[in-house]
Backbone as a chain_set.jsonl record, in Angstrom:
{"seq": "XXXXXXXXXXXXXXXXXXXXXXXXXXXXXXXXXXXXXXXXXXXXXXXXXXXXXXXXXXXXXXXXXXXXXXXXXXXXXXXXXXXXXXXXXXXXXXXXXXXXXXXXXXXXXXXXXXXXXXXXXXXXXXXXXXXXXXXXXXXXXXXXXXXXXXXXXXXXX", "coords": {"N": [[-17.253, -5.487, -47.177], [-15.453, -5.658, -45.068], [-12.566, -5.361, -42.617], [-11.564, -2.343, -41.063], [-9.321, -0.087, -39.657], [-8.562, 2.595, -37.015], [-6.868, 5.462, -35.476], [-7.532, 5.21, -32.26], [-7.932, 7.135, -30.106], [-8.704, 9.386, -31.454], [-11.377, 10.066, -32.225], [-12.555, 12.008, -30.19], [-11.351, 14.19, -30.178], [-11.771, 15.073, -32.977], [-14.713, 14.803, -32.976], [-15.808, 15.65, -30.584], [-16.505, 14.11, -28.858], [-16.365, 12.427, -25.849], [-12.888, 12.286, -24.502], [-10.591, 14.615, -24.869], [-6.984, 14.052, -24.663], [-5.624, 15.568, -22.885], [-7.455, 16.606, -21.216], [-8.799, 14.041, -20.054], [-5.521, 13.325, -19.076], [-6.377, 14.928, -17.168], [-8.25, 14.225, -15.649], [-7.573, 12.119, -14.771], [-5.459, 12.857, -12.497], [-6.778, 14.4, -10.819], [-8.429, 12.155, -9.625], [-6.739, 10.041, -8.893], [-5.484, 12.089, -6.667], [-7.95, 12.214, -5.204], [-7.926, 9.783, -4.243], [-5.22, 9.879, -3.055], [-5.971, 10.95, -0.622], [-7.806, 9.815, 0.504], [-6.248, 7.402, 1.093], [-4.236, 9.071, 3.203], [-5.89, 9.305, 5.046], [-6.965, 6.684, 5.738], [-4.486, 5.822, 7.096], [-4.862, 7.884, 8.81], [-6.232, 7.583, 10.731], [-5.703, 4.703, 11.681], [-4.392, 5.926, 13.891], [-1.595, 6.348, 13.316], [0.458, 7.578, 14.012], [2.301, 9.198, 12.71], [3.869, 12.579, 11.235], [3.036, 15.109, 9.734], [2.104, 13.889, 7.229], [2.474, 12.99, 3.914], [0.867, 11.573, 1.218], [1.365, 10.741, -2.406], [-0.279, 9.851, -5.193], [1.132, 8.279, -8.549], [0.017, 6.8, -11.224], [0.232, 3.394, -10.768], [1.855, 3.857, -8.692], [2.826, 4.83, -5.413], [3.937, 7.422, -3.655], [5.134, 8.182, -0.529], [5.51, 10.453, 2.057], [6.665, 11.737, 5.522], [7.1, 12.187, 8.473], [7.562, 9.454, 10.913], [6.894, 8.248, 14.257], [8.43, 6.142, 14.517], [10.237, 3.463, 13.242], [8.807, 0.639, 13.261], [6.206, 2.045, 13.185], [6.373, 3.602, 10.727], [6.877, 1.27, 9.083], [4.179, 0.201, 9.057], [2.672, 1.802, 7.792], [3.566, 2.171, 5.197], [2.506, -0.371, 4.603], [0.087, -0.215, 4.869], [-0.794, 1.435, 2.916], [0.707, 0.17, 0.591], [-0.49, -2.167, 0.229], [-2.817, -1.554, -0.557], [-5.824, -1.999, -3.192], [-4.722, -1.636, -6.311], [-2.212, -0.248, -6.087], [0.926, -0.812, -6.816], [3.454, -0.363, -6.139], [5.631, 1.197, -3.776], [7.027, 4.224, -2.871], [8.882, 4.642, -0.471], [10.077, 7.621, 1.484], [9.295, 8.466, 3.779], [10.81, 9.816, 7.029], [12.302, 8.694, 10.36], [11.518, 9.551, 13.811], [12.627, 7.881, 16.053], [15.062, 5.537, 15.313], [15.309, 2.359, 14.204], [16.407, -1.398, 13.675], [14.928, -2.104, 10.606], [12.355, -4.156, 9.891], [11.521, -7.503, 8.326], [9.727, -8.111, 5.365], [6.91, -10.504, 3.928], [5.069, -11.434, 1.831], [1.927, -13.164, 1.681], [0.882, -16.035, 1.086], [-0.995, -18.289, -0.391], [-2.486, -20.926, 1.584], [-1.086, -19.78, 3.893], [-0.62, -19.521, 6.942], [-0.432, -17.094, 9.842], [0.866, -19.058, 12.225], [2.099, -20.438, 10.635], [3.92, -18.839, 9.023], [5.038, -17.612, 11.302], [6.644, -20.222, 12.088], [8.554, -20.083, 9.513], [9.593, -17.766, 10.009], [10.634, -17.446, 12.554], [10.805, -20.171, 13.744], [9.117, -21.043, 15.305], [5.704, -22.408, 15.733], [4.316, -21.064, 17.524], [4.554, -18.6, 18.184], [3.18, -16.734, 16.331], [1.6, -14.535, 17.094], [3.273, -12.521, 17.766], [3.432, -11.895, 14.985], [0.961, -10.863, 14.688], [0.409, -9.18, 16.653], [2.359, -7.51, 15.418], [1.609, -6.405, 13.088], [-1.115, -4.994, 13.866], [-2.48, -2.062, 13.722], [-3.836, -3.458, 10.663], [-4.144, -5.753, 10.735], [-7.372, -7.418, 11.843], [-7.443, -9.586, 13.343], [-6.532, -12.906, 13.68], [-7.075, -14.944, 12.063], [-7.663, -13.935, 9.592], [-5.966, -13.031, 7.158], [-4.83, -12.794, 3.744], [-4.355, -13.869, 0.249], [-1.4, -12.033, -1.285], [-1.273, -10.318, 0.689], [0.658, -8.075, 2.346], [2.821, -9.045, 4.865], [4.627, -7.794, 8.093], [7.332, -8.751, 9.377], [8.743, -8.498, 12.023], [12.254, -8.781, 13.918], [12.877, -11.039, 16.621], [14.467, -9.567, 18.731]], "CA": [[-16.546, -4.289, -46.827], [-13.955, -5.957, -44.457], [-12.611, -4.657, -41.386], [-10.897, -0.919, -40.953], [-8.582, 0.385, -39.054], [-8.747, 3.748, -37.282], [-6.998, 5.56, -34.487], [-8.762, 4.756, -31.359], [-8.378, 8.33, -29.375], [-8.871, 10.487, -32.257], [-12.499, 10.363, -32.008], [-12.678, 12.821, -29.201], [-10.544, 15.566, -30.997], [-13.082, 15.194, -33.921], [-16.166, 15.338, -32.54], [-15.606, 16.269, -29.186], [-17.079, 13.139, -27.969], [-15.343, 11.63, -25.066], [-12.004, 13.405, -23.2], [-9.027, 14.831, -25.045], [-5.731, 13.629, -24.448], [-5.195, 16.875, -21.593], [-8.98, 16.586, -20.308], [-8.264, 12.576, -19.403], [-4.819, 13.235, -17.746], [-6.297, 15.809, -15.733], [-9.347, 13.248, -14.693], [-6.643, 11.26, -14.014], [-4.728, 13.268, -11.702], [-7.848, 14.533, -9.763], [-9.092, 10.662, -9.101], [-5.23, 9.919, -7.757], [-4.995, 13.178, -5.465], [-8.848, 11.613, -4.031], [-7.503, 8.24, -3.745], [-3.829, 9.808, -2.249], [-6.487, 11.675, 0.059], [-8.168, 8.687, 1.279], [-5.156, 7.191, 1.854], [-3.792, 9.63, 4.305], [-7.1, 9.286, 6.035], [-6.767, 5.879, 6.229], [-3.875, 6.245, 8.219], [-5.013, 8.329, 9.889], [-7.757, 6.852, 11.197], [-5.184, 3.935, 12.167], [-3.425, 6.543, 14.544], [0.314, 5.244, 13.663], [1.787, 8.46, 14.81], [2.916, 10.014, 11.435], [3.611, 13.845, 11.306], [3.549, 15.533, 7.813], [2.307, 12.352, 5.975], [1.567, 13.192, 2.35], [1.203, 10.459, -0.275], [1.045, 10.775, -3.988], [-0.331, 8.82, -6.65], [1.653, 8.431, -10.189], [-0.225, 5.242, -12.141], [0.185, 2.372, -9.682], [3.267, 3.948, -7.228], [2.606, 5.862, -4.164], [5.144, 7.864, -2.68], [5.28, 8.673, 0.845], [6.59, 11.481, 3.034], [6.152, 12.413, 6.551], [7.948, 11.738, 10.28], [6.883, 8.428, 11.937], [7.504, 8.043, 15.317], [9.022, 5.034, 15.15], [10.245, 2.324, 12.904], [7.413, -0.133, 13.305], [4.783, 2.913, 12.417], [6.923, 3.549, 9.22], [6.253, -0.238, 7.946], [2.76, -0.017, 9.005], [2.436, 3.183, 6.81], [4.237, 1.518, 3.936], [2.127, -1.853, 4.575], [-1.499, -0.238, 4.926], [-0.363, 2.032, 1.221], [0.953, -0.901, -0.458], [-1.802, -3.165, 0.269], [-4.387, -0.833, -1.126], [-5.646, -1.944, -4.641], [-4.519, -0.751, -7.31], [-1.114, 0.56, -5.619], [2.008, -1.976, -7.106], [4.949, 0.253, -5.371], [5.507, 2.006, -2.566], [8.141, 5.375, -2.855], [8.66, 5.406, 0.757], [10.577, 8.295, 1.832], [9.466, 9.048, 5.163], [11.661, 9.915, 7.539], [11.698, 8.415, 11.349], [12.397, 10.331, 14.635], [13.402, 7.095, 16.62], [15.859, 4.668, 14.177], [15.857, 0.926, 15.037], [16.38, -2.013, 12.925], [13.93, -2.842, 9.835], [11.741, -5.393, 9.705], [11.372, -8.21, 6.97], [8.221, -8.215, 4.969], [6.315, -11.703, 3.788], [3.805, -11.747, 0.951], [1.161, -13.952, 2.206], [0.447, -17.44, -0.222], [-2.492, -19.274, -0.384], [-2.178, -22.024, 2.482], [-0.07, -19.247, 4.653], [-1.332, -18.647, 8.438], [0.475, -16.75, 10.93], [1.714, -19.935, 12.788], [2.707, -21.295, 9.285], [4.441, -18.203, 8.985], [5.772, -17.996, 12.688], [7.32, -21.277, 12.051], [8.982, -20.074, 8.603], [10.565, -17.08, 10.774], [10.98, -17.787, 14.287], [11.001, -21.447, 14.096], [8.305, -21.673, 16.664], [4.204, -21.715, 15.706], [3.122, -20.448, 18.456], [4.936, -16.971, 17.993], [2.044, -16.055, 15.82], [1.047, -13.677, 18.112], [3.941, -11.549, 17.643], [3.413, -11.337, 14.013], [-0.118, -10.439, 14.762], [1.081, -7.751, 17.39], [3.66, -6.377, 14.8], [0.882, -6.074, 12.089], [-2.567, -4.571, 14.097], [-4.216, -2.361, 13.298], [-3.863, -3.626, 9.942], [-5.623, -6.957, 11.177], [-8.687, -7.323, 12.771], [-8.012, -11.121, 13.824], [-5.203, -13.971, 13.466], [-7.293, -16.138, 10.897], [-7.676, -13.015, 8.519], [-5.358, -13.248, 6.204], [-5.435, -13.03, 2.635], [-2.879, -14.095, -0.842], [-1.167, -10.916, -1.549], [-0.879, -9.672, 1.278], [2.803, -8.422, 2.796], [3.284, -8.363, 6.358], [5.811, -7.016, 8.4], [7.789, -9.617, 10.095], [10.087, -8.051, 12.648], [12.873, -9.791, 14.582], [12.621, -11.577, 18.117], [15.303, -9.178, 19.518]], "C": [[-15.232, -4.62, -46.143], [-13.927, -5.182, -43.028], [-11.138, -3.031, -41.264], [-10.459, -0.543, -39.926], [-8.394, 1.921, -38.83], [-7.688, 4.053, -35.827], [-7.827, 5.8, -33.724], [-8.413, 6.199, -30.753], [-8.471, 9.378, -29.753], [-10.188, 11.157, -32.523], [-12.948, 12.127, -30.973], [-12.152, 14.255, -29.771], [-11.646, 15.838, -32.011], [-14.008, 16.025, -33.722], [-16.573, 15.891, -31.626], [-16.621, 15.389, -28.484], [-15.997, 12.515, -26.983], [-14.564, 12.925, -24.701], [-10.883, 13.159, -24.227], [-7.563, 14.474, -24.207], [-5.036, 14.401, -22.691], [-6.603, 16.429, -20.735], [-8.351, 14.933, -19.306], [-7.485, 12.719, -18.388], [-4.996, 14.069, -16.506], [-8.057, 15.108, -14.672], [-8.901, 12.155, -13.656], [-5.837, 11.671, -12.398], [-5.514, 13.847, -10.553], [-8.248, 13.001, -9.021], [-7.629, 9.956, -8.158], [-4.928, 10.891, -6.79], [-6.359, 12.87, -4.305], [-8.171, 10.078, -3.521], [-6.535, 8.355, -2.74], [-5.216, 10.234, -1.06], [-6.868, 10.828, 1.09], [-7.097, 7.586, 1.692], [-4.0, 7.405, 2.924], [-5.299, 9.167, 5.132], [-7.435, 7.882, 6.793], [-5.812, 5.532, 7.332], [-3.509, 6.824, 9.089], [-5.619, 8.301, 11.416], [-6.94, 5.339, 12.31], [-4.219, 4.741, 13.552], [-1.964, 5.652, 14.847], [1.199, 6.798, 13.547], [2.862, 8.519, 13.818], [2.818, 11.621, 11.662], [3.893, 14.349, 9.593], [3.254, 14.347, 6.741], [1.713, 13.072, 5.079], [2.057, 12.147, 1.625], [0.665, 11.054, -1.622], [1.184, 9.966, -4.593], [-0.024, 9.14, -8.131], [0.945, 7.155, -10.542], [-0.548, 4.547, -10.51], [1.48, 2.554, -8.51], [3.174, 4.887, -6.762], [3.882, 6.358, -3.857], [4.822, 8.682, -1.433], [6.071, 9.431, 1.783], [5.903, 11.436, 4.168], [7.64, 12.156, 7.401], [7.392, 10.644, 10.532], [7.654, 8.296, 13.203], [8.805, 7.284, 15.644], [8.881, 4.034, 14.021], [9.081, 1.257, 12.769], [6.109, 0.992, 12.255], [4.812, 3.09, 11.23], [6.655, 2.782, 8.408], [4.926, -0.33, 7.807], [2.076, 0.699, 8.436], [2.472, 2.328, 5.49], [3.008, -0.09, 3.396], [0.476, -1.399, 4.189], [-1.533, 0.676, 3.048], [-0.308, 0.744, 0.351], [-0.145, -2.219, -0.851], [-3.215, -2.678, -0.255], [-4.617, -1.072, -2.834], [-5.285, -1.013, -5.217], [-2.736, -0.04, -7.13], [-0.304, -1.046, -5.77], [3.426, -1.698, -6.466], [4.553, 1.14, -4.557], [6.619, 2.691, -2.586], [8.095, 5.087, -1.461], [10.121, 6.425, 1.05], [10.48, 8.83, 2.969], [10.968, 8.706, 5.623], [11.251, 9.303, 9.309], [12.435, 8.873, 12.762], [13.044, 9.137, 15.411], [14.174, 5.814, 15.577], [15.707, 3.262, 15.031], [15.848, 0.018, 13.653], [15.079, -2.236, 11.962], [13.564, -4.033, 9.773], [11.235, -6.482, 8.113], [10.123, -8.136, 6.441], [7.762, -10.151, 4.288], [4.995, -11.399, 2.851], [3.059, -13.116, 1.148], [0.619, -15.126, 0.702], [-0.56, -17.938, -0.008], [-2.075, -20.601, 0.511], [-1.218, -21.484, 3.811], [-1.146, -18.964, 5.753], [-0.631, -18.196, 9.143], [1.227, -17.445, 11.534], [2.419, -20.43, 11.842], [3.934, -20.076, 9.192], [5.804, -17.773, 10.333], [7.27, -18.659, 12.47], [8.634, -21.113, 10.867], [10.721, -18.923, 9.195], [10.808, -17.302, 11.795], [11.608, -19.04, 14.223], [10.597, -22.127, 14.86], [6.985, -21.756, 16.102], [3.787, -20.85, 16.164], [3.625, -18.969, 18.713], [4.177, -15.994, 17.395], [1.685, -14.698, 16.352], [1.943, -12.416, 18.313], [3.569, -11.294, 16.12], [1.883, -11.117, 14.117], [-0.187, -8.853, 15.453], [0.958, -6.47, 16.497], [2.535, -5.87, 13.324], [-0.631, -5.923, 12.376], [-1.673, -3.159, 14.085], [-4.956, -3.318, 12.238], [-4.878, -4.836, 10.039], [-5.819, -7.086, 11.828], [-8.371, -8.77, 13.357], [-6.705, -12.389, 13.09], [-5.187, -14.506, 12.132], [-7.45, -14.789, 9.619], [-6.844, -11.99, 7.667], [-5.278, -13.099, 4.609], [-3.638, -13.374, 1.538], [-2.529, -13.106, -1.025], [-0.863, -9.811, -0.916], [0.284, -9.11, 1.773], [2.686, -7.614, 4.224], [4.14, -8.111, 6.83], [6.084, -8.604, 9.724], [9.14, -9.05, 11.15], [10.603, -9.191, 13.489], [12.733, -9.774, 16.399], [13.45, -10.342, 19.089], [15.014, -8.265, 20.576]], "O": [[-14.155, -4.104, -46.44], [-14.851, -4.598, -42.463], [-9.927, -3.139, -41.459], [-11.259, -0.62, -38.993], [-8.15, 2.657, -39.786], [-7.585, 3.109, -35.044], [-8.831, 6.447, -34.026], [-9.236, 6.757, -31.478], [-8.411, 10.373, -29.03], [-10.326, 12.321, -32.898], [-13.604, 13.086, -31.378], [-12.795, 15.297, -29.648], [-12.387, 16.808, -31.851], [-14.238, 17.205, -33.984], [-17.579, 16.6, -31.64], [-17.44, 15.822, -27.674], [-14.886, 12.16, -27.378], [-14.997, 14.071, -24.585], [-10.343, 12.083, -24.485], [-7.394, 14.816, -23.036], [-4.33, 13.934, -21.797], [-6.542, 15.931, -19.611], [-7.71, 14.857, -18.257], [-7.824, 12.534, -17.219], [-4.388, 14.115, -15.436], [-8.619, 15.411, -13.619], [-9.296, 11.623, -12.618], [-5.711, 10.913, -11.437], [-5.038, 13.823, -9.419], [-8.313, 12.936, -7.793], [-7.639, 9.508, -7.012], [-4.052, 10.574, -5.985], [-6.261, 13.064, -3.093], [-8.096, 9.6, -2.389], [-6.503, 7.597, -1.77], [-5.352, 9.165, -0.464], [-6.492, 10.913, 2.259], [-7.285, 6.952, 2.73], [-3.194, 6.602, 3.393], [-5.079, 8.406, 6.074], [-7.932, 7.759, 7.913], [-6.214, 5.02, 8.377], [-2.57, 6.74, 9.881], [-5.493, 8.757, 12.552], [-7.423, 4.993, 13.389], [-3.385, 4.049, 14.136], [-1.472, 4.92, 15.706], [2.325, 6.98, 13.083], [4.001, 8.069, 13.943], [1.805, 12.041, 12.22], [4.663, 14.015, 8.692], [3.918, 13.992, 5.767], [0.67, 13.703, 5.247], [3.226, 11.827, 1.409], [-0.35, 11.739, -1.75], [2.197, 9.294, -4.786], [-0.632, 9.957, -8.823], [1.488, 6.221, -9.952], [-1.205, 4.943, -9.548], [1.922, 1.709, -7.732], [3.361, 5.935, -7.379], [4.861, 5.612, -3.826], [4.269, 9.78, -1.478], [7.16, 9.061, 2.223], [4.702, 11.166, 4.142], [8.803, 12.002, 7.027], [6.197, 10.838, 10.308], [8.884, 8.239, 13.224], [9.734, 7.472, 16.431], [7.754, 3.66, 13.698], [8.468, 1.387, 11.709], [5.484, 0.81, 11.21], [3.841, 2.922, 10.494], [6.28, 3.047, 7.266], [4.387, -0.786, 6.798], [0.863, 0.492, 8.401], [1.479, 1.911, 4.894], [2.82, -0.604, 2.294], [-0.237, -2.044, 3.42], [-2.347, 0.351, 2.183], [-1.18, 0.397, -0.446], [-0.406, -2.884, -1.854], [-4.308, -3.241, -0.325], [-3.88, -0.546, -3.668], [-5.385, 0.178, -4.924], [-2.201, 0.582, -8.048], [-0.628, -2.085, -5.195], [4.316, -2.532, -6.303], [3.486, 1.753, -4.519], [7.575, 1.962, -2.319], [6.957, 5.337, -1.063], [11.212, 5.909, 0.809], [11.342, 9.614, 3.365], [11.853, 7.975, 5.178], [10.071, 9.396, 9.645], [13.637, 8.675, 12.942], [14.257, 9.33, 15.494], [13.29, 5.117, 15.079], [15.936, 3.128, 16.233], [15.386, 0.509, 12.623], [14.075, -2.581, 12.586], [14.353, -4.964, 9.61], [10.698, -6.051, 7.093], [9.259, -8.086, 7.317], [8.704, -10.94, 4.359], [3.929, -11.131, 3.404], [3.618, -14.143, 0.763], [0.11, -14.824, -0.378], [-0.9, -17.791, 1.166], [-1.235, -21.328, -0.019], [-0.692, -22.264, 4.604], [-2.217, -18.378, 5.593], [0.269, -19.014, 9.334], [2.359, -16.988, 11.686], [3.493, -20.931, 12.175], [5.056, -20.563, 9.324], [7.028, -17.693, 10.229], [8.405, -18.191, 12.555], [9.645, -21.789, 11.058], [11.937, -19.028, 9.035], [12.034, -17.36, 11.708], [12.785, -19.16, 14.562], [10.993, -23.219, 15.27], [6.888, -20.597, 15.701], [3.084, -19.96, 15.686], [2.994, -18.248, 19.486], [4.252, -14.788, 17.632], [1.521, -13.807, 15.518], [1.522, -11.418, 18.898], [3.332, -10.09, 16.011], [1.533, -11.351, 12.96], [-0.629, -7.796, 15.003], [0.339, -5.406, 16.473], [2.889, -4.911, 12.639], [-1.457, -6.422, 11.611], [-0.474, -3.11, 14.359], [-6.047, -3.859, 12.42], [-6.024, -4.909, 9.596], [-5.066, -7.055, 12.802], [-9.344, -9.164, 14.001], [-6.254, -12.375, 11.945], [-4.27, -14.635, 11.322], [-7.172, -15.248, 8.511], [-6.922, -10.772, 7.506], [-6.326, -13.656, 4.281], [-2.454, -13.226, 1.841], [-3.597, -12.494, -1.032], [-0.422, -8.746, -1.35], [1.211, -9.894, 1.571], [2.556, -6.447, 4.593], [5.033, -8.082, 5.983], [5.337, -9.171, 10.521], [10.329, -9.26, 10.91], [9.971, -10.2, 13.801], [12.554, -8.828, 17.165], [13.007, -10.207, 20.23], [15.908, -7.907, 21.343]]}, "num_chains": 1, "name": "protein.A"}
């Protein structure tokens, strides 16, 4: 007989097995408005002193609104979103009532520790402890770390 070729999401129209083309994107768009959901909650839960935060999920890119207090809370918004599987971009659009300089971010490598890191920005090890600071709640603990991660590296000033 050989092998045949059919479209693959035509089934569903047919027979009415499976999810039409409309049914799907609207399974879709319910499972991203729980996910945005739990993602406010997550930061909420972190109390970083956001007012008005709403996120929305398109595919893999969040976008973010609210107030943050403060610079710092803004990245740590942006940092605890972006770090959530499945999420590859981060819209951020908040807005922040106190302005101060932005902080650098650092995607974490395999063999990277805070002092390793320290040392990369500061130029000291033992500064660790500020980039631990500048990125709790987010982590529970110095050595817990992971590849992929992106922390917020702000400056000494």
């Amino acid at each position: 007989m050989g092998l045949f070729s059919f479209i693959k999401n035509a089934g569903a129209k047919v027979f009415g097995i499976g999810k039409t083309d409309k049914e799907a994107a609207i399974e879709i768009a319910v499972a991203e408005s729980a996910k945005a959901a739990k993602l406010v909650n997550a930061v909420e839960t972190l109390a970083l002193e956001v007012v008005d935060l709403n996120i929305e999920l398109n595919g893999d890119t969040a976008t973010i609104w609210g107030e943050a207090a403060n610079q710092a809370a803004k990245e740590k918004v942006v940092l605890v979103v972006g770090n959530t599987a499945g999420v590859a971009a981060v819209d951020d659009r908040m807005t922040v009532a106190i302005a101060a300089p932005e902080a650098q971010f650092h995607t974490v490598v395999s063999g990277d520790s805070l002092s390793k890191i320290a040392k990369k920005y500061y130029g000291n090890a033992m500064k660790y402890p500020v980039l631990f600071e500048a990125n709790k709640p987010m982590l529970s603990h110095p050595d817990k770390i992971y590849p992929g991660q992106v922390l917020r590296i702000p400056s000494l000033d």
